[in-house]
Every structure is written in structure tokens, then in C-alpha cells.
C-alpha positions as CSV (number, residue, x, y, z in Angstrom):
1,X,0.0,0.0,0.0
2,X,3.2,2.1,0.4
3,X,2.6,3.5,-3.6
4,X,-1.0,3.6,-3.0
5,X,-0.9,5.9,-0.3
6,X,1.8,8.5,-2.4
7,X,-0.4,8.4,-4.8
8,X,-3.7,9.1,-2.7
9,X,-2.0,12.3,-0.8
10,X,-0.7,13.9,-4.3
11,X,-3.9,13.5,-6.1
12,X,-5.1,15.3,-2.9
13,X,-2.3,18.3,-2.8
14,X,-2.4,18.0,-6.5
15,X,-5.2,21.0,-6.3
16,X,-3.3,23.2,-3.5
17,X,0.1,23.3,-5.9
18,X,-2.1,23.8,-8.9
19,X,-2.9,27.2,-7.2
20,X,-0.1,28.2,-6.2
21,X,2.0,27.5,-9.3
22,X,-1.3,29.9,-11.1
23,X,-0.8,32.3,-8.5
24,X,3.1,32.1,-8.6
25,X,3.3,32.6,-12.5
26,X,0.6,35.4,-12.0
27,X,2.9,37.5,-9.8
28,X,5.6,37.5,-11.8
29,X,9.3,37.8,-10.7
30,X,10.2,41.2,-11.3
31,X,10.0,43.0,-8.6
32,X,12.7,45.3,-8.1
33,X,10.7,47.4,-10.2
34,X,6.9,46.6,-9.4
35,X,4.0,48.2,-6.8
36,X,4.1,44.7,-4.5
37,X,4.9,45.8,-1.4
38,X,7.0,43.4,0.8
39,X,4.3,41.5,2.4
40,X,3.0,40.8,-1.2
41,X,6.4,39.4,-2.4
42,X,6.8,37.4,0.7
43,X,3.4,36.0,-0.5
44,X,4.2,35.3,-4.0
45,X,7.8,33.5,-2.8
46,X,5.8,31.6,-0.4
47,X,3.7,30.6,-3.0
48,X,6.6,29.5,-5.2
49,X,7.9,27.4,-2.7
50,X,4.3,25.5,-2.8
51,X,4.4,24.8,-5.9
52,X,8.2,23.4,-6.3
53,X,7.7,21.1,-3.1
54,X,6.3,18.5,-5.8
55,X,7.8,15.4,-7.3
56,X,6.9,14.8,-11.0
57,X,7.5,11.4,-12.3
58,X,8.4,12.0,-16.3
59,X,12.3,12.7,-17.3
60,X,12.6,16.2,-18.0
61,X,14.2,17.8,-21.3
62,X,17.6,17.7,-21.9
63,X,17.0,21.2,-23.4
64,X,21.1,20.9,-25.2
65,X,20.4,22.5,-28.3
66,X,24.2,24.0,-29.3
67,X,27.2,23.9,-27.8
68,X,30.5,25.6,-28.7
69,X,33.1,24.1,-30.5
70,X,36.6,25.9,-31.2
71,X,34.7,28.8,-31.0
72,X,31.7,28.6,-32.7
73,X,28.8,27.5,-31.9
74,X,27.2,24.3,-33.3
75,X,23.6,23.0,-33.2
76,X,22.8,19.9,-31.7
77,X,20.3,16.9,-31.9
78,X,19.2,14.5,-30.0
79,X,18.7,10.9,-31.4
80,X,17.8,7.6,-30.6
81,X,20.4,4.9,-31.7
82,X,18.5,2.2,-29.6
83,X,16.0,1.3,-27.4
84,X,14.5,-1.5,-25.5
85,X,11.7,-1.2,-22.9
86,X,13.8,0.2,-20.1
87,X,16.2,2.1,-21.8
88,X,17.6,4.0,-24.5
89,X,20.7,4.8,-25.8
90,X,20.7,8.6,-26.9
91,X,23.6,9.8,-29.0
92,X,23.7,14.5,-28.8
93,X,24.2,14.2,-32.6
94,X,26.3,18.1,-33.2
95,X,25.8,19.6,-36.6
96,X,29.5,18.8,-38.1
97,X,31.5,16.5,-39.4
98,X,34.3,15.7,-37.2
99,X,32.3,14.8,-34.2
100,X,35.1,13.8,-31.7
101,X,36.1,10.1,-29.8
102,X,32.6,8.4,-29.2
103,X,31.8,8.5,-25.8
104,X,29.1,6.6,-23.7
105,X,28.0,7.9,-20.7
106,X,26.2,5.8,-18.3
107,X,24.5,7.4,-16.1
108,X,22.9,5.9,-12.6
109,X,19.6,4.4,-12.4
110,X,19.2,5.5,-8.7
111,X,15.5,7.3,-8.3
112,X,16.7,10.2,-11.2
113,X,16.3,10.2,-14.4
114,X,19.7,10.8,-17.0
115,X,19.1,14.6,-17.2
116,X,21.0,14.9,-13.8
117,X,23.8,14.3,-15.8
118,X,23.0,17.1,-18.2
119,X,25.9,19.3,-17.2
120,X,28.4,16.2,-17.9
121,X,27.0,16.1,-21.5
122,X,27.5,19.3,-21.9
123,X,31.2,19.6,-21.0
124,X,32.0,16.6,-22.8
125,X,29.9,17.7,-25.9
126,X,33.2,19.9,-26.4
127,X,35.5,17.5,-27.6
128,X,33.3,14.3,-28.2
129,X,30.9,12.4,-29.8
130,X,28.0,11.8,-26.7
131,X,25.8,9.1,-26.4
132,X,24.4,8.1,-22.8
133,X,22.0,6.3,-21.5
134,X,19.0,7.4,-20.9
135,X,16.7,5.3,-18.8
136,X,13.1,4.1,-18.7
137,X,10.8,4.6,-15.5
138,X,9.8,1.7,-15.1
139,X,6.3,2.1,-13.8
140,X,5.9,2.7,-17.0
141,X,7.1,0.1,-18.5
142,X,4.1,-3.0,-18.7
143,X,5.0,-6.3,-16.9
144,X,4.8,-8.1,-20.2
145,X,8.5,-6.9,-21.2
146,X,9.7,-8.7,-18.5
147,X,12.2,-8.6,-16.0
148,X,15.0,-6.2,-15.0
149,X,18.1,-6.8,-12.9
150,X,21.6,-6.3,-11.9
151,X,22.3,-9.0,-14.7
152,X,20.1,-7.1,-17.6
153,X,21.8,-3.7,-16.8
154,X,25.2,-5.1,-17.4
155,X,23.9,-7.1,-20.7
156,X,22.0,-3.2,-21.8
157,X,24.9,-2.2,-21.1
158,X,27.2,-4.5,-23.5
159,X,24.4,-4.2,-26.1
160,X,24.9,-0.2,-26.4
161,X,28.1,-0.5,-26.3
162,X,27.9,-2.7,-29.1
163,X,25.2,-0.4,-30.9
164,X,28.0,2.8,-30.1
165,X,30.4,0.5,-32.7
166,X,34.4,0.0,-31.7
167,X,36.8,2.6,-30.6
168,X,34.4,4.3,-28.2
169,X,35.0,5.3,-24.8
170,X,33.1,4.2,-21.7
171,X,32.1,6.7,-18.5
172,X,30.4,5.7,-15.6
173,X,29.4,7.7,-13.2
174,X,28.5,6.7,-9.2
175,X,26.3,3.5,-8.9
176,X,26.8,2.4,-12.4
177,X,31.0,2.1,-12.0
178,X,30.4,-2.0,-10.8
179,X,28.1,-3.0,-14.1
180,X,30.1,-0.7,-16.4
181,X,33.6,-2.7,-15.2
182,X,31.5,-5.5,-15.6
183,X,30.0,-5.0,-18.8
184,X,33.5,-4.2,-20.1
185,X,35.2,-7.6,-18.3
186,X,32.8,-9.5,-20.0
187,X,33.6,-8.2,-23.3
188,X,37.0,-8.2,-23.0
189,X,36.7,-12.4,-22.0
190,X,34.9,-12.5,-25.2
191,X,37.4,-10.4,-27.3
192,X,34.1,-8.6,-28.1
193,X,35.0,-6.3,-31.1
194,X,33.4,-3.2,-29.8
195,X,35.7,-3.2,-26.5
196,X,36.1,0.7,-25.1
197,X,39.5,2.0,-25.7
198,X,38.8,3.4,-22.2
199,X,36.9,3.4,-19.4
200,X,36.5,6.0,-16.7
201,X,35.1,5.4,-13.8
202,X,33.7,8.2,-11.6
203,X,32.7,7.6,-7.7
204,X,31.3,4.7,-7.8
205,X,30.9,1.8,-5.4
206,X,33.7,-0.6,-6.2
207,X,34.5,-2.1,-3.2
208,X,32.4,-0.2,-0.3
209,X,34.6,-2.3,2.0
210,X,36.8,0.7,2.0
211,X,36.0,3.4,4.3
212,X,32.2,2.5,4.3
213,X,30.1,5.7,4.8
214,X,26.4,6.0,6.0
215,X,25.1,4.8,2.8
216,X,27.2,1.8,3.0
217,X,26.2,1.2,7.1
218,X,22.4,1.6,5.9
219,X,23.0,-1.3,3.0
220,X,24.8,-3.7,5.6
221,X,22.2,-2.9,8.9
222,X,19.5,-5.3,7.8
223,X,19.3,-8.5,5.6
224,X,17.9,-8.4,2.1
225,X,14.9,-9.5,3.3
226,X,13.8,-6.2,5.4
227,X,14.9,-4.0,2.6
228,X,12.1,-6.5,0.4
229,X,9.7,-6.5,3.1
230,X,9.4,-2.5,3.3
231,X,10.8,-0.6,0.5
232,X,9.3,-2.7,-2.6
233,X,5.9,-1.3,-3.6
234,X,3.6,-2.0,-6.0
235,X,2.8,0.3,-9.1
236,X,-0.7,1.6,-9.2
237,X,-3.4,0.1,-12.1
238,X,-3.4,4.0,-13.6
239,X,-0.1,3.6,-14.8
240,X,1.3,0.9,-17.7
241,X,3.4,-1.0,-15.7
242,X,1.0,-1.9,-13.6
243,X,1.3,-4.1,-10.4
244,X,5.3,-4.4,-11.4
245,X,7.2,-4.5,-8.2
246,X,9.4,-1.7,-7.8
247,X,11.6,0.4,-5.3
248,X,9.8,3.8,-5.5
249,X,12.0,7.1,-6.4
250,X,10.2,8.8,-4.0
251,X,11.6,6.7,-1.2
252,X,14.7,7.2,-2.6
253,X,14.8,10.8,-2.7
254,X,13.7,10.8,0.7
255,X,16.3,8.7,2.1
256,X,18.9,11.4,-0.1
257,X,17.2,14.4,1.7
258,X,17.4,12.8,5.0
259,X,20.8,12.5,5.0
260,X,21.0,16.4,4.6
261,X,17.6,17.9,5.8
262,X,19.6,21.0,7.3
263,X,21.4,21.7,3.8
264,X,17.9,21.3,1.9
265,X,16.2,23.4,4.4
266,X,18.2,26.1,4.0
267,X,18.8,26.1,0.4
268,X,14.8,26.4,0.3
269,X,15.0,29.6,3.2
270,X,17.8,30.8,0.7
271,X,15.5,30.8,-2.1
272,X,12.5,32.4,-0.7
273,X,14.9,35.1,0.7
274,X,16.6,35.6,-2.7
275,X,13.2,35.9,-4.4
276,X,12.1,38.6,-1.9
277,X,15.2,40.5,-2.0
278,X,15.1,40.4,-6.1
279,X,18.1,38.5,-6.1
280,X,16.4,36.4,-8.8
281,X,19.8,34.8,-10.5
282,X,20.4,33.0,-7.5
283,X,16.7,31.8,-6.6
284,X,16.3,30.6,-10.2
285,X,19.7,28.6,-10.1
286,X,18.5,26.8,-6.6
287,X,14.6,26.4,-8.6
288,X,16.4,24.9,-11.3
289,X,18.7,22.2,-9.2
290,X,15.3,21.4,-7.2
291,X,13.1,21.2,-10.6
292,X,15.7,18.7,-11.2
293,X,16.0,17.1,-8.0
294,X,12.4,16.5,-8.0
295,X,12.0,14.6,-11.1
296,X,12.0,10.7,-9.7
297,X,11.6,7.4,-11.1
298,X,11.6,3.7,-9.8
299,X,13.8,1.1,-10.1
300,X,12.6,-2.5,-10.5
301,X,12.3,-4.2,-7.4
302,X,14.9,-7.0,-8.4
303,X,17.4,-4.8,-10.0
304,X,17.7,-2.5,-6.4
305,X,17.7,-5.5,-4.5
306,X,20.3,-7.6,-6.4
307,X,22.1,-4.2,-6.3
308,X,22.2,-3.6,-2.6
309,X,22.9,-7.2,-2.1
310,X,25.6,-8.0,-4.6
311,X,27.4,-4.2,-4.2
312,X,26.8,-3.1,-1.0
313,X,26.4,-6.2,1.3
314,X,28.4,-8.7,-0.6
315,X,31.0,-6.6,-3.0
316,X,30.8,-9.1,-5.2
317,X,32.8,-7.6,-8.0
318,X,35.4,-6.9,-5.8
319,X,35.6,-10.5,-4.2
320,X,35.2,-11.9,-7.5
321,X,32.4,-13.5,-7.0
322,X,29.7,-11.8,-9.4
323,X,28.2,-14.0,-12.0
324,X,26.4,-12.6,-15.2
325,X,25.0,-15.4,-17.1
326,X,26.5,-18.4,-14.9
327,X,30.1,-17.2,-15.4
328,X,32.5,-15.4,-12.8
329,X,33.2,-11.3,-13.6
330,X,36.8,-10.8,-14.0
331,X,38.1,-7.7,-14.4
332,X,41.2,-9.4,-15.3
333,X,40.2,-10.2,-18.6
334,X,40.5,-6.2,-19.9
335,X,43.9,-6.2,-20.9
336,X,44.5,-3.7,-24.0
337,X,42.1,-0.5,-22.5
338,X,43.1,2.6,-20.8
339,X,41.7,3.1,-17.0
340,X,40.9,6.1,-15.0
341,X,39.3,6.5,-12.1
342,X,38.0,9.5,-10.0
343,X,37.1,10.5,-6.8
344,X,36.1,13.3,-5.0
345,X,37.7,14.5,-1.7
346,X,34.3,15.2,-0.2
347,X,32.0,12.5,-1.0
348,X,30.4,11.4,1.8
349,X,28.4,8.6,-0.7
350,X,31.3,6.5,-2.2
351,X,34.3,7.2,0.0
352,X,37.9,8.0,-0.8
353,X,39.3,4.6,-2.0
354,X,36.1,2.9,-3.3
355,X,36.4,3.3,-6.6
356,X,40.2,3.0,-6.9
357,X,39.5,-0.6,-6.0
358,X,39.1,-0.8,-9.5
359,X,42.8,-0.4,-10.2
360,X,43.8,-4.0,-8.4
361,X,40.8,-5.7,-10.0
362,X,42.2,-4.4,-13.8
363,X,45.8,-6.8,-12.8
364,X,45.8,-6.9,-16.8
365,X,46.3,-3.4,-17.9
366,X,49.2,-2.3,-18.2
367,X,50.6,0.4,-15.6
368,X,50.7,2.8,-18.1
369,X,47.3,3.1,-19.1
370,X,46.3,3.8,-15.5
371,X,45.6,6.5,-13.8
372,X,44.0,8.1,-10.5
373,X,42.3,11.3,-9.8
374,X,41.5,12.9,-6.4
375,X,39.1,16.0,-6.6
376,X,40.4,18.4,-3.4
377,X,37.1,19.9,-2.4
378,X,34.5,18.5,-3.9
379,X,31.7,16.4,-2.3
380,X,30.0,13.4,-4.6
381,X,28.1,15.5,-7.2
382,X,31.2,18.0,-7.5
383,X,33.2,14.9,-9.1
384,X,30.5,15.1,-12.7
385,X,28.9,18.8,-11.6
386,X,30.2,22.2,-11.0
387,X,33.4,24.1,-11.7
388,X,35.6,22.0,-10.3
389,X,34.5,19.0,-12.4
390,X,35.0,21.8,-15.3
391,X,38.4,22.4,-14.9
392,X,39.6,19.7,-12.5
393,X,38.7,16.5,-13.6
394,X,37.6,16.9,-17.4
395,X,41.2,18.0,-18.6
396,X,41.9,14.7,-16.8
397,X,39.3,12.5,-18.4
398,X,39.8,13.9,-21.7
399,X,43.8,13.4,-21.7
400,X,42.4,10.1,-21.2
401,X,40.6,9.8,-24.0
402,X,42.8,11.4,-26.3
403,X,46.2,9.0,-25.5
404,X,43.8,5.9,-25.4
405,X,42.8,7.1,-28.7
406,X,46.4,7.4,-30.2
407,X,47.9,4.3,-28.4
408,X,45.5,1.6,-28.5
């Protein structure tokens, strides 16, 4: 009943933000220069705030129409290269010849939806050839397609990597980092033609044996068996996936927010003192990260379960004990690839050291082809987001990329 009951209290708020999103746009936002007094504007931010304190269920737009390349600016375009019921691979097709290395970027399926990583596209959109992929909510997605697991997002994985075509370049950022090096061990076993020329792997939970934070103490407090007792749900009959058993986004954005309810609270007090000041650049950059923030999907109730049980209670890629199709992972099998992975000082989701686990596991590759970023002051999204990420760690990633693409 746990979806049942979200879904019976926003169909009941559903008219109260309605209003308020009315009256919001009604007021405007200029005013610096308008009659309302301040008790009015107080009003119209505290309406505002109403109507962003809502989750919405549907990816949002990309909206990457251009970027600048050498200097000029060239349109762009998104297209589908692929698709199956719970995903897509999406390729930011720019308006020139000489696109750049091919580049997948794999973003998390962790209760947001691929657009979190818009500013990632956009900074590699530069210099490569983007593709990424884009996920399916899976409430929407009827039970008749089957189902979706720890073992089918490694196997999507493989089969846009395949659709991408050879010489590409593989990026995986956070939760994603164990399938991708899986997806890539299993190719290399196979001597799959389309193997990555790199692979970059970006705070993710390799081994989360190594300094375990609170999201690793939740995973390990309780068997599997309590996390399937009460955080599975059922999806409504309104919706086309129907009675498919799924971890809610909802519950996982909550869980996220809980473990910084002080920072949230005051970015909101922020905003609705920005807005009443007129400081409107800074209230519509915090309105935008929330619009964002806001927009959850589900996973499927097997693939977060297998997750939590084969990454965070079992490290199973790490121990060497992760099986996709009956045979044992080995990252030892990647031999000719270069390897990067990054980490952020800060990041109180995948510790210091957790992803570099993936250096040991790649025994294969030559010393060379390795190498290891630490982001001084940055926190988990500052490793893919932000300045820092700008002018830190993409000069790093694309060096990668670029001697991978002259060596190999």
C-alpha cells in the first residue's frame, strides 16, 4: 500500500500546488521594479515554494540544443540509436563532421532520471561524440517486457556498447561504475570487437569495504529480506506497468534528503529570501537544481535489490564472486584499454578509495594506461557537476581519452 498511499495524498495536494504554481506565474518575478509591497512578495515566494515542493514522475528535457566548439557554436540533436523497454541509448548528434572520440555515458539508475547528468553532457559535448544512457521509469514500463536486474543492466549495457560500434570510450558515473567494469570484463573475456579504448570510472561503489560511509552502514544494517519487506511497492493500475514490483523514487529521494535535511532546508530559506530580495539569479539557479531534484523514477524491485545485495552487502565484483550469465566477472580479462578513475575529496556517498578498487581488480592493464584522480574539495556531485568537475577532472578525463585514442 506504500505506492498507494503517495499516490492518494498527491492527487489530494495536486489542487493546492495547482494554485499556487497559477498564482506564482501570475505574480511574476520582477519586482525590483513593481508596486508589490514586501508583504505581497513574501506572498508570491511563499507561494513559489508551494508549488516546487512536488515530485513529477516523467524525465525532464535535456534542453542541449548548441554547444560551442573551437569557437563557434554548433547546433545539436538528440537521437535515438536504440532502445528496449527500459532504456535508450541517446547519442547528442552536433551539426558537423568531425564529431570527436565516441563517448558513452552511463548514467545511474538510482531514483533520477539521466538529465541529472546534463551538465556532464554538456562539458564533454566539447571535444566528443556523446551518447548516454538514458533510462526508462519503469512504472511505466508493462510487466509483459519482462524482467530487470543487476544482470540485464550489465547485458544493456554490453548491447549499447555494441550499438555505439568500436573505438568508443566508456564513463560511468557513481552507482553504475560495478556494471560498467562488468560489462567491459565480459567483453573483454569474449574479445568482443566493440571493447572501449577506455573506461572512466567516476565515484562509484567498487568495493564499499573501503572506508564505508552511512550509505554503505544503511545497505549492511539489515538482511535483504527487510529492505524487500518494506521498500518494494507495487505500481498503481493507472499507470502501464502496472502491479510491477518496484523500489519507488520517492523513497529514494527521501532517504537522499534525509541525509541532509539542514542543507535542503536552508537552500529552500535561501530561495524564498533571494526571491524577496530580487536577487532572482540566484533563486532561479536553486529552482532549477530542485526542478531537477524533483523529477523521480523507480527502479525495479529486483534490479535494487540484487544491487544492494551483490554491491553493498556482498561486494561481489570486488571478491570476485559476481556471475552474469553463470560465469565469474573478471576484471582481469580487460587487458588492452586505458583506465581512469575519480574520486572526490568530499563525498560522503562513495568514500575516498572505493572506486580506486578498481585499479587491483584491472591486474591486466598495463601500468601505463592507469591513472588516478582525487578532486580536493568536492563532495560526490562536484566529481560530474560544477566548476571543479569543469576544470579539475575533465582536462583529466579527456587526456584520457585522447592518448587511449592514439595508443590503442
Amino acid at each position: 500500500m506504500l505506492y498507494q498511499s503517495f499516490q492518494a495524498f498527491t492527487d489530494l495536494a495536486h489542487p493546492v500546488r495547482a494554485l499556487a504554481v497559477a498564482v506564482s506565474r501570475g505574480m511574476g518575478t520582477d519586482w525590483a521594479t513593481s508596486p508589490l509591497d514586501y508583504p505581497l512578495r513574501k506572498l508570491a515566494a511563499t507561494y513559489e515554494l508551494i508549488a516546487l515542493g512536488k515530485l513529477t514522475h516523467s524525465r525532464p528535457d535535456f534542453g542541449i540544443s548548441a554547444v560551442t566548439v573551437n569557437g563557434r557554436e554548433v547546433a545539436v540533436r538528440e537521437e535515438v540509436i536504440h532502445a528496449t523497454p527500459f532504456g535508450s541509448l541517446l547519442r547528442f548528434r552536433k551539426e558537423m563532421d568531425a564529431c570527436g572520440p565516441r563517448v558513452l555515458l552511463v548514467a545511474p539508475l538510482s531514483g533520477h532520471f539521466a538529465t541529472l547528468l546534463r551538465g556532464t553532457v554538456q562539458t564533454l559535448l566539447a571535444d566528443h561524440d556523446v551518447y548516454i544512457t538514458d533510462w526508462h521509469n519503469p512504472r511505466d514500463v508493462p510487466l509483459s517486457a519482462g524482467r530487470f536486474g543487476l544482470e540485464e543492466y550489465v547485458l544493456h549495457l554490453v548491447e549499447f556498447i555494441e550499438h555505439m560500434g568500436p573505438g568508443g570510450h566508456v564513463v560511468a558515473v557513481c552507482q553504475p561504475t560495478v556494471a560498467a567494469l562488468a560489462a567491459v570484463a565480459v567483453m573483454a573475456e569474449d574479445q568482443h570487437p566493440a571493447q572501449p579504448l577506455s573506461l572512466t570510472l567516476m565515484a562509484g561503489p567498487i568495493d564499499t569495504r573501503v572506508n564505508p560511509t552511512k550509505v554503505n552502514q544503511l545497505a549492511t544494517s539489515r538482511p535483504i529480506e527487510w529492505f524487500e519487506a518494506n521498500l518494494i511497492a507495487t505500481v498503481p493500475q493507472r499507470y502501464a506497468g502496472a502491479s510491477r514490483r518496484v523500489y519507488p523514487g520517492f523513497v529514494q529521494l527521501g532517504a537522499f534528503i534525509s541525509m541532509n535535511l539542514e542543507r535542503h532546508l536552508k537552500a529552500f530559506g535561501d530561495l524564498f529570501h533571494c526571491r524577496v530580495k530580487g536577487e532572482h539569479a540566484k533563486a532561479d539557479a536553486t529552482r532549477k537544481f530542485y526542478e531537477e531534484y524533483f523529477a523521480t523514477m523507480d527502479l525495479t524491485a529486483e534490479f535494487y535489490l540484487e544491487t544492494v545485495q551483490a554491491i553493498f552487502q556482498e561486494q561481489a565484483l570486488a571478491k570476485g564472486t559476481l556471475e552474469i550469465r553463470g560465469r565469474r566477472v573478471d576484471p582481469g580479462a580487460i587487458r588492452r584499454m586505458g583506465l581512469l578513475t575519480v574520486e572526490g575529496e568530499r563525498d560522503d556517498i562513495c568514500a575516498v578509495g572505493q572506486t580506486l578498487a578498481a585499479q587491483d581488480l584491472c591486474r591486466s592493464v598495463r601500468p601505463y594506461l592507469k591513472n588516478h584522480h582525487v578532486q580536493p574539495g568536492v563532495g560526490h556531485y562536484g566529481v560530474f557537476s560544477g566548476k571543479k568537475w569543469e576544470n579539475g577532472i575533465y582536462p583529466v578525463l579527456r587526456d584520457m581519452i585522447q592518448m587511449t585514442q592514439q595508443t590503442l
